[in-house]
C-alpha positions, 0 to 999 in steps of 0.5 A: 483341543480344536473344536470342529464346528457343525454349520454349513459352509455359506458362500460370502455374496458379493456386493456385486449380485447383491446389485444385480439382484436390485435390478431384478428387482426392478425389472420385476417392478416394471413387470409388475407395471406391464401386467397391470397394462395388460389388464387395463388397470393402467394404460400404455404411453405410446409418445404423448398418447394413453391407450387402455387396452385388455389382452389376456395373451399379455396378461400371462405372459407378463404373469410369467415374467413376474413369477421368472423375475421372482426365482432369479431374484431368490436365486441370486440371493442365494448365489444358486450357480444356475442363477447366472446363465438363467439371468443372461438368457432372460435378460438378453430375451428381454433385451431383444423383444424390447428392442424390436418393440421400441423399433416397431414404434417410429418416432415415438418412445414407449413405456417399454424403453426404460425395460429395456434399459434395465434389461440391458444393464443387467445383461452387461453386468452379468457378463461382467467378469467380476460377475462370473467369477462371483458364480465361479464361471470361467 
């Protein structure tokens, strides 16, 4: 006699958003960095120049980031099939603002450059094809 077993189904995850989660993760720490910018605890490198600034609009919304970065770090690990689409459209937003940042200071690298990288790499993963097939996207 078979006995029929009472526990959910779970989804194995894959390495692969398992990594993707680490990146969010990092881009959560570099929130986290932003927001202690936006409150003055730490200053903003603009080449070789330190400036310590408050600005209560960045204050909130790097507070906001830190809270998006949290739930697309929680959805991942539970591979949450809207996970997918959220870290695309957060991450390509992230992106874009990053970029028009890193443009708008010439000859000059900002502490917003290594964002952007991480954003970027989580944008080019996430639309790996390995990634959505982990997410059964088509």
């Amino acid at each position: 006699m078979i006995a029929e077993s009472t526990e959910p189904m779970v989804r194995a995850r894959p390495l692969g958003i398992t990594i993707l989660a680490g990146l969010a993760g990092i881009a959560l720490v570099l929130a986290v960095v932003h927001l202690l910018q936006a409150i003055g605890l730490l200053p903003y490198f603009i080449g070789p120049v330190a400036i310590r600034d408050f600005n209560i609009w960045y204050a909130l919304m790097w507070g906001l980031m830190i809270w998006v970065w949290l739930w697309v770090i929680r959805a991942l690990l539970d591979m949450d099939p809207s996970a997918w689409m959220f870290l695309l459209v957060v991450a390509g937003f992230s992106v874009i603002f990053d970029f028009f940042t890193i443009i708008a200071t010439p000859n000059a690298t900002t502490d917003v450059s290594v964002s952007f990288l991480v954003s970027l790499a989580i944008l080019v993963y996430t639309l790996l094809p390995s990634t959505k097939r982990a997410f059964a996207i088509r």
